[in-house]
C-alpha positions in Angstrom: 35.4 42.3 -75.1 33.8 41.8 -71.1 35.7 45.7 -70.7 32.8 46.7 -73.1 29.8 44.6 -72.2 30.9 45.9 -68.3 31.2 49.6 -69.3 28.3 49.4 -71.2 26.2 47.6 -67.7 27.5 50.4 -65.8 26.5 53.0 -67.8 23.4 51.4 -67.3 23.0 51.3 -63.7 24.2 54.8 -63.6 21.6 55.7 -65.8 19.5 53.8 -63.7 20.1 55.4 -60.6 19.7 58.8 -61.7 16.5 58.1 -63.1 15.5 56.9 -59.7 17.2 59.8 -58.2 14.1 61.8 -60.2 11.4 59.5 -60.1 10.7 58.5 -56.3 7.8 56.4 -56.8 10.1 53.6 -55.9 7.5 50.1 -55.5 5.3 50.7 -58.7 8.7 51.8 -60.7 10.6 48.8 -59.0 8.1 46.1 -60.2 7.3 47.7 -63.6 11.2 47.2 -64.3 11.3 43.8 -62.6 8.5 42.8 -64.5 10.1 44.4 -67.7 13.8 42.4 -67.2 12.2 39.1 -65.6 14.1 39.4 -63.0 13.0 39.8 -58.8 12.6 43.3 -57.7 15.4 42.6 -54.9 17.7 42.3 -58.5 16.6 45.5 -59.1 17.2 47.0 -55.6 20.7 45.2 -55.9 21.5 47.9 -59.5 20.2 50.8 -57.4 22.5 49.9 -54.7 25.6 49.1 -56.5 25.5 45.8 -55.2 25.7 44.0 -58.7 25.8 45.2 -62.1 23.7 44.0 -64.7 24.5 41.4 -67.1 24.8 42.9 -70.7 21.6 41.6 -71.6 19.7 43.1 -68.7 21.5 46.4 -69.3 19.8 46.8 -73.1 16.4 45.8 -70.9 16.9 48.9 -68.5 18.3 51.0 -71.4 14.8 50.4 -73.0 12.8 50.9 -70.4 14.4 54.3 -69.4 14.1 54.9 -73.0 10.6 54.4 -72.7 10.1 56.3 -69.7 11.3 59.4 -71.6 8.4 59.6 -73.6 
């Protein structure tokens, strides 16, 4: 079962990154989701890098918030 929960977190950073590949207001956008997933924005910077993947939890938060950001 981790296979999926891990698949599914790196979808979301993926997702994650190209939405920051289009959206380059990187502060206001980096707090906003920080804010959104209580957790620091240095978390955050940590997804965009590829440094960590989010936890399954944190990847539905960022799935939302993109989601969100669509409208």
């Amino acid at each position: 079962m981790a296979g999926i929960h891990d698949q599914s977190a790196g979808e979301a950073a993926e997702r994650l990154i190209a939405f920051w590949k289009i959206h380059r207001r990187f502060d206001a956008n980096i707090r906003a989701l920080a804010e959104y997933a209580h957790v620091s924005p240095d978390t955050v910077y940590r997804w965009l890098n590829r440094k960590a993947v989010p936890k399954p939890a944190k990847a539905r938060l960022i799935e939302s918030w993109l989601d969100a950001r669509k409208s």
